[in-house]
Residue frames as qw, qx, qy, qz and C-alpha x, y, z in Angstrom:
[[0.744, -0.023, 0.118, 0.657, -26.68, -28.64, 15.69],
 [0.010, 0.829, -0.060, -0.557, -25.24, -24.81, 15.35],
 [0.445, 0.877, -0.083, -0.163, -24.31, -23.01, 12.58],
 [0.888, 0.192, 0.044, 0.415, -21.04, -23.76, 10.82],
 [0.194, 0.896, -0.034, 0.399, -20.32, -20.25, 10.85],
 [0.673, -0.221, -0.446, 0.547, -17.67, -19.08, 12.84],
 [0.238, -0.914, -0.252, 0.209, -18.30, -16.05, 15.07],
 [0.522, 0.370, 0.068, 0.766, -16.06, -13.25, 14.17],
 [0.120, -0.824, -0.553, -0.017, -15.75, -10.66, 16.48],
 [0.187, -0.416, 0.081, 0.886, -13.59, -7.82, 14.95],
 [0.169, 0.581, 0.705, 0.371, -16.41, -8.13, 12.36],
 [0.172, 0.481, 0.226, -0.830, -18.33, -4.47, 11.44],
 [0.483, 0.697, 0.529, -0.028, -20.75, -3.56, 8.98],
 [0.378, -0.229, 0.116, 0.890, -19.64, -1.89, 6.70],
 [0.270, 0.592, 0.400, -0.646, -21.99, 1.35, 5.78],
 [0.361, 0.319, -0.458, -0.747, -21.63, 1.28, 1.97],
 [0.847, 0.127, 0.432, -0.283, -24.52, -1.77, 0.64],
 [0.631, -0.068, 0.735, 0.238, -23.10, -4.72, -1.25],
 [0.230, 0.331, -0.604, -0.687, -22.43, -4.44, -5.00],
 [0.717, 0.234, -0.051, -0.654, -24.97, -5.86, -6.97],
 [0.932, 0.193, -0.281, -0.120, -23.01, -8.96, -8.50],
 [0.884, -0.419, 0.155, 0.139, -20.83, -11.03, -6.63],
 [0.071, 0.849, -0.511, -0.115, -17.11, -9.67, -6.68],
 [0.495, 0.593, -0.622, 0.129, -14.29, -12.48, -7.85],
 [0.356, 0.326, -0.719, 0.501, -12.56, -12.58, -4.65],
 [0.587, -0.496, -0.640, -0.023, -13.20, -13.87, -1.35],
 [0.420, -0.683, -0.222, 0.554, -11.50, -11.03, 0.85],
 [0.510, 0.776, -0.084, 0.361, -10.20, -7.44, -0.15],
 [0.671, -0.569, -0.365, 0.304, -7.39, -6.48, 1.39],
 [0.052, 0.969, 0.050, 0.235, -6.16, -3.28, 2.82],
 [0.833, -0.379, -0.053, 0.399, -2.46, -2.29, 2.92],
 [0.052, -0.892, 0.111, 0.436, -0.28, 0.25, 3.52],
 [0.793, 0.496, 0.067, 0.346, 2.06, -0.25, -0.59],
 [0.174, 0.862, -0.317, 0.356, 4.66, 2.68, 1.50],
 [0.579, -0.522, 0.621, -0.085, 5.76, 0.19, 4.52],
 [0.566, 0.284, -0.753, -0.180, 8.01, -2.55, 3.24],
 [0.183, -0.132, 0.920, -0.320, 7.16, -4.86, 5.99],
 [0.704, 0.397, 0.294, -0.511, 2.99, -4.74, 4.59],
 [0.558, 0.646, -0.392, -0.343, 4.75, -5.33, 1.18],
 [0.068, 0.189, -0.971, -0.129, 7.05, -8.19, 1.72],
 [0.270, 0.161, 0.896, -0.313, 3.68, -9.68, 3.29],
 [0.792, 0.351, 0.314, -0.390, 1.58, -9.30, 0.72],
 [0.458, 0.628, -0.450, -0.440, 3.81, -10.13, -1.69],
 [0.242, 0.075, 0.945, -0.205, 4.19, -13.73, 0.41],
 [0.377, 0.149, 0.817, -0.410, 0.45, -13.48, -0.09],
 [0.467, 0.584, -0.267, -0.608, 0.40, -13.03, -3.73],
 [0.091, 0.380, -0.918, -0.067, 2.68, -15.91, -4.02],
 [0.054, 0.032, 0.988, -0.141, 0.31, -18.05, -2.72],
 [0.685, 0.539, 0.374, -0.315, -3.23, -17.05, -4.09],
 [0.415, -0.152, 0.747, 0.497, -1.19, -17.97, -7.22],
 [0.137, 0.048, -0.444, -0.884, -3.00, -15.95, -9.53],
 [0.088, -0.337, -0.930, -0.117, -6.36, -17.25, -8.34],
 [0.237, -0.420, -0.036, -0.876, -7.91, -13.72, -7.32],
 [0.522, -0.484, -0.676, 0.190, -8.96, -15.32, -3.93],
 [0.475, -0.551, -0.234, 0.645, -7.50, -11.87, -2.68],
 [0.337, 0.843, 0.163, 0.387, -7.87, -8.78, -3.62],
 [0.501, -0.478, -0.280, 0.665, -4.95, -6.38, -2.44],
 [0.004, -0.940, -0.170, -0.296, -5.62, -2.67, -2.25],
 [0.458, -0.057, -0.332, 0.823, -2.65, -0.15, -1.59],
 [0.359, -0.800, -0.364, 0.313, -4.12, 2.66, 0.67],
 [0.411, -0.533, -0.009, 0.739, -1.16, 4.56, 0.18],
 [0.278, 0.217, 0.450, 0.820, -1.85, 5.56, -3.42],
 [0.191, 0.105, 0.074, -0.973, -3.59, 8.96, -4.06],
 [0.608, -0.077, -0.601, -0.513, -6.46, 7.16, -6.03],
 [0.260, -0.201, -0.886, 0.326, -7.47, 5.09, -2.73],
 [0.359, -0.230, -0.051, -0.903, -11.24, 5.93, -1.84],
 [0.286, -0.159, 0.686, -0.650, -13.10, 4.96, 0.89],
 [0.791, 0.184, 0.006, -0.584, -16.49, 4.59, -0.84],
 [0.757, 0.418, -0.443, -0.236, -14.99, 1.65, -2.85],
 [0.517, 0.116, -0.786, 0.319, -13.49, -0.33, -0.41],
 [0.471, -0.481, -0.715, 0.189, -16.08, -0.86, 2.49],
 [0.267, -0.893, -0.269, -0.243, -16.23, 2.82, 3.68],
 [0.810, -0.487, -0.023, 0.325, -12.53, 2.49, 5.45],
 [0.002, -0.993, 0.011, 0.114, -10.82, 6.11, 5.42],
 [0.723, 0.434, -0.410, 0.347, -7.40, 6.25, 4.93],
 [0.244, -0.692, 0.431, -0.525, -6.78, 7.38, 8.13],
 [0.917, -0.157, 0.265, -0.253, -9.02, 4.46, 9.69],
 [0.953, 0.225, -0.034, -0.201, -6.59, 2.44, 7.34],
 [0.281, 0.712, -0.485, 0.423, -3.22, 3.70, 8.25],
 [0.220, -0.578, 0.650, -0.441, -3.88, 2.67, 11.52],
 [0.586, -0.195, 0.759, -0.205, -4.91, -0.91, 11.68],
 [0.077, -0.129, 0.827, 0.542, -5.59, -3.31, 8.85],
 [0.676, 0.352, 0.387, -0.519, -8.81, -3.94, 7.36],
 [0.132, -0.064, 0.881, 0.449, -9.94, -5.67, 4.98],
 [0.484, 0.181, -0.009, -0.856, -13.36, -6.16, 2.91],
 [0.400, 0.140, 0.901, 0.090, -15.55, -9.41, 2.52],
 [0.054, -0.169, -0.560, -0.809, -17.77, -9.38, -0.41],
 [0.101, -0.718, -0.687, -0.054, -20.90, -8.32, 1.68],
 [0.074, 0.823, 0.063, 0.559, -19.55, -5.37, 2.29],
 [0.764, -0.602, -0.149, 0.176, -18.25, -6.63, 5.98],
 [0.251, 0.778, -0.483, 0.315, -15.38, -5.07, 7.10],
 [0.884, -0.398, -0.202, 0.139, -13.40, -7.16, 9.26],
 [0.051, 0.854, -0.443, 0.266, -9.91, -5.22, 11.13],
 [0.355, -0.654, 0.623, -0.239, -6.76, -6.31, 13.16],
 [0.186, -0.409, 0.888, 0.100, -6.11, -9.93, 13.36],
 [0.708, 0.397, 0.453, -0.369, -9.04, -11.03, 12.13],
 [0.536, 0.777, -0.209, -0.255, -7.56, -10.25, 9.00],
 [0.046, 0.468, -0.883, -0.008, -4.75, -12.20, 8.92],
 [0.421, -0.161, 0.871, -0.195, -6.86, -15.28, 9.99],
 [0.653, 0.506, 0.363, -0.431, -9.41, -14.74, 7.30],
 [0.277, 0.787, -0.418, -0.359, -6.52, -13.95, 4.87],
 [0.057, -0.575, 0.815, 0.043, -4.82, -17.07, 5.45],
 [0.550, 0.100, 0.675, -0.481, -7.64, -19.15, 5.57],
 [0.659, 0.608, 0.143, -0.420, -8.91, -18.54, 2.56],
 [0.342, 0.776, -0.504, -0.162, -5.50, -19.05, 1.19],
 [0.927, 0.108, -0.349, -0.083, -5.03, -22.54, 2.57],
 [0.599, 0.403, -0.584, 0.372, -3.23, -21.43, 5.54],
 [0.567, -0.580, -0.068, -0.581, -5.36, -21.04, 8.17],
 [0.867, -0.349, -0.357, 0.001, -3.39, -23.30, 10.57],
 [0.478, 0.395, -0.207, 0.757, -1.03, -20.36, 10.97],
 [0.222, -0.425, 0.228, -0.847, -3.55, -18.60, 12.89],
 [0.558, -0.337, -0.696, -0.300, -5.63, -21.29, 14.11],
 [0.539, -0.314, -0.597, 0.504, -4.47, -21.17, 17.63],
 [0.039, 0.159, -0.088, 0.983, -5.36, -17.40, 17.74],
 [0.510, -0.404, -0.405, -0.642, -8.90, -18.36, 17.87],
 [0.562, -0.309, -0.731, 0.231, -8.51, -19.79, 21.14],
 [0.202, -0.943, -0.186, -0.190, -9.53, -16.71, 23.83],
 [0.523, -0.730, 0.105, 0.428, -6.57, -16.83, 25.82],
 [0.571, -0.144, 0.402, 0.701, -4.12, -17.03, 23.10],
 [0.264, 0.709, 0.391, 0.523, -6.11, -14.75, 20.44],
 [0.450, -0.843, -0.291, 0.052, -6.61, -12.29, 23.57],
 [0.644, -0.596, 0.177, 0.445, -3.02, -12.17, 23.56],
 [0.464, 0.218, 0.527, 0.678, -1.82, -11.97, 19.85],
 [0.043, -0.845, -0.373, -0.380, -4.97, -9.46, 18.99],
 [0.355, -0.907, 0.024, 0.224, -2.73, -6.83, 22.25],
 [0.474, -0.221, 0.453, 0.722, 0.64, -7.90, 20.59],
 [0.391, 0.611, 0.527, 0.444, -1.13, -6.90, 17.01],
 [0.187, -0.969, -0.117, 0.115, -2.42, -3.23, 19.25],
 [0.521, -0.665, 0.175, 0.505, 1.35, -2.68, 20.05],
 [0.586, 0.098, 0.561, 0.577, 2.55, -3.65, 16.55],
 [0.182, 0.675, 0.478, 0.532, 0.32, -0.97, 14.71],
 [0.096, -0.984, -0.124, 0.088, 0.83, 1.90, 17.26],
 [0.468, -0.610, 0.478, 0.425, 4.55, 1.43, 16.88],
 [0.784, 0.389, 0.365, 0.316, 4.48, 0.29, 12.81],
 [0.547, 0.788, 0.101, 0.263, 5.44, 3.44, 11.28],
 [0.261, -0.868, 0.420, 0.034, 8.36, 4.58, 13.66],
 [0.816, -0.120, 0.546, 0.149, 9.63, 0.85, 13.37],
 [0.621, 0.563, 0.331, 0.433, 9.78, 1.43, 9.20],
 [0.380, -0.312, 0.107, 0.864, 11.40, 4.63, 9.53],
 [0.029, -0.557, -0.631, -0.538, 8.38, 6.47, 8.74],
 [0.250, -0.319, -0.017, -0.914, 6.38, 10.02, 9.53],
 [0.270, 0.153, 0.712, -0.630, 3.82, 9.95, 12.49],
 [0.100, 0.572, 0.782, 0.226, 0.21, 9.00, 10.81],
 [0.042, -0.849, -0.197, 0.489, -0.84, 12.71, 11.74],
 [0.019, -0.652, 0.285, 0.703, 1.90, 13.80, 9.34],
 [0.287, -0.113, 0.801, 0.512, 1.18, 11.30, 6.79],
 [0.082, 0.716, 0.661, -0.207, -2.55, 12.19, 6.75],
 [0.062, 0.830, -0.030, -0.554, -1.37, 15.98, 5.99],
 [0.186, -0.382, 0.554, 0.716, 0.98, 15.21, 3.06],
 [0.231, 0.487, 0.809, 0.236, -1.65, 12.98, 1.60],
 [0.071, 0.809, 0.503, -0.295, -4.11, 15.51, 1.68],
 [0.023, -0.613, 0.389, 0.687, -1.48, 18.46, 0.22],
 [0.143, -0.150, 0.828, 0.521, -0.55, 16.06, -2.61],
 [0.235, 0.531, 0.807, 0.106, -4.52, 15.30, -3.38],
 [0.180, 0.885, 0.321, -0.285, -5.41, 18.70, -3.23],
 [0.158, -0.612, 0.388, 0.671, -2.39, 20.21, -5.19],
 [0.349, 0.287, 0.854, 0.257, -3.39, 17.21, -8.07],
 [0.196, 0.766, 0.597, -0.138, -7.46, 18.41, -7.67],
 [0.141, 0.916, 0.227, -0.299, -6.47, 21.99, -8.07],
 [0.700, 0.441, 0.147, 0.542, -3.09, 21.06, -10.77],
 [0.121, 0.951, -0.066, 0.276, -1.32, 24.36, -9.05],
 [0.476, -0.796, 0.373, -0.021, 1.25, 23.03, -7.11],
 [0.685, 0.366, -0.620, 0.110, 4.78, 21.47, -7.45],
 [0.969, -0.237, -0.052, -0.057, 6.10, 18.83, -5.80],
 [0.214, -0.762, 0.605, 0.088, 9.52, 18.59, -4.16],
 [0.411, 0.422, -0.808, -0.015, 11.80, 15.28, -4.93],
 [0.009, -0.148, 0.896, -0.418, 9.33, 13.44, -2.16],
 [0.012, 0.289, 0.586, 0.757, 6.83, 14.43, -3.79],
 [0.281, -0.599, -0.565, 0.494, 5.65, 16.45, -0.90],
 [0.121, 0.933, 0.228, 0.252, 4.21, 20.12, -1.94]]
């Protein structure tokens, strides 16, 4: 008989090695906390790990977001497609994430049909379209420019010499 496992194949290693003791939760996830479409949806998916820390959610967008600590995924790398983090240190991206997310949460018959090749094949290009088009859709800066402010705003912090306009953009 085969493994139970199921094959996962936006799966990656991720390059930082597994924390010593076994984290809480059963997925982190990575989301953007400046799009309100990421937000309503996790806040759906707060609702329903009902305080049970099945989920970690990580906002990306805050200055304090570091790679090291969340599977090795840049902010860049995270701006542009979800990810998420399993507690081996797996990273897992794009719809995968959603099916793992929901799963875990007891809704995994939302995505179920995604696993099928044709249909997943299809959802996993719709997902492609969704995330090259997410931040125009939200009335939001190209990822190029959002990448730069970050960066201003971290370095202006690091080096405590700069002010900040009313966007809080150097």
């Amino acid at each position: 008989m085969s493994s139970s496992k199921t094959p996962f194949p936006e799966s990656l290693e991720a390059s930082t090695s597994p924390q010593s003791s076994s984290p809480s939760w059963q997925i982190e996830l990575l989301y953007d906390g400046e799009c309100p479409l990421c937000v309503r949806e996790v806040n759906f998916l707060r609702r329903r790990d009902a305080g049970r820390g099945l989920v970690a959610f990580v906002d990306i967008a805050g200055d304090r977001y570091t790679p090291e600590a969340h599977g090795g995924v840049d902010f860049e790398t995270a701006m542009g497609r979800i990810h998420a983090v399993l507690p081996d240190g797996t990273v897992v991206k794009n719809v995968e994430v959603f099916r793992r997310v929901y799963e875990i949460l007891g809704m995994g018959w939302i995505y179920a049909a995604t696993k099928l090749p044709i249909i997943g094949s299809i959802v996993d290009r719709l997902y492609e379209i969704w995330a090259d088009w997410r931040l125009a859709l939200t009335g939001r800066p190209d990822l190029a420019t959002i990448v730069s402010n970050r960066q201003k705003r971290i370095e202006c912090e690091t080096q405590g010499r700069c002010r900040l306009n009313d966007d809080n953009q150097p």
